[in-house]
C-alpha positions in Angstrom: -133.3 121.6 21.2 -136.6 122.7 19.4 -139.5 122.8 22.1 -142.1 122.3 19.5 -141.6 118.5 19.1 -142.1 117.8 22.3 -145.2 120.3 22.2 -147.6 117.6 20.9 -145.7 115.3 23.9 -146.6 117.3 26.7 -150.7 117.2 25.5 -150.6 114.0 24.7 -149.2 113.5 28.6 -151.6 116.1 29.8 -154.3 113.8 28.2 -153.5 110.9 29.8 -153.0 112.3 33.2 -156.5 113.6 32.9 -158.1 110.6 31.7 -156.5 108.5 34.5 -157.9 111.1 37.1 -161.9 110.4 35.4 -160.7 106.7 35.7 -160.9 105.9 31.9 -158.2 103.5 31.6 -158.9 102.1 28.8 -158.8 105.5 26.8 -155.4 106.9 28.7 -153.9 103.5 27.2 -154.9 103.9 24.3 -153.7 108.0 24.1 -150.3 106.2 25.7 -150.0 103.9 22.9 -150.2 106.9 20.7 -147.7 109.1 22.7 -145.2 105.8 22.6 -145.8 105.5 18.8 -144.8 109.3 18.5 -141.7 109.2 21.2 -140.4 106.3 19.2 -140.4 108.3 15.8 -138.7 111.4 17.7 -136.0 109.2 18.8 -135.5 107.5 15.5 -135.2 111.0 13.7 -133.3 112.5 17.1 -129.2 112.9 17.1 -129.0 116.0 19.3 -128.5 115.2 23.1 -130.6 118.2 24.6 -133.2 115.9 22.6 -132.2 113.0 23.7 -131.8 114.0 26.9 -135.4 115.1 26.7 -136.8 111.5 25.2 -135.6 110.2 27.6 -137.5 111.8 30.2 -140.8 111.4 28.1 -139.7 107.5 28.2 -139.5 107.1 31.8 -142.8 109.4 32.4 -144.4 107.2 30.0 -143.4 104.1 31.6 -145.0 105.0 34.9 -147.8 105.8 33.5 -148.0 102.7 31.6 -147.6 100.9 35.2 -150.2 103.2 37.3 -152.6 102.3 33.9 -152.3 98.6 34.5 -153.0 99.0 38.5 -156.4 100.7 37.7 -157.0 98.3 35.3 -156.8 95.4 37.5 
């Protein structure tokens, strides 16, 4: 597994987490839609399971996220 493509991930996580802490919602779901974009290109250029393994992860992270984004929202 190479660390460094998942490097870019992790901020991009880190990001959102912070922005959902100041409350701007609006900008974490934006930075998500980025970090989904991204997650998707790893896993179409992905065959290694350690990497897989690790996509996966990012996708369910992501996901909740995604979920705790729409509850401030509303």
């Amino acid at each position: 597994m190479d660390d460094s493509k998942f490097t870019t991930l992790k901020s991009d996580v880190q990001e959102i987490i912070d922005l959902m802490a100041n409350k701007q919602y609006i900008n974490a779901n934006f930075k998500l839609l980025d970090a989904a974009e991204y997650l998707d290109e790893l896993l179409d250029h992905s065959d290694d399971d350690e990497d897989l393994i690790e996509i996966s992860k990012y996708q369910v992270l992501l996901n909740q996220l995604q979920q705790k984004i729409k509850t401030g929202l509303a």
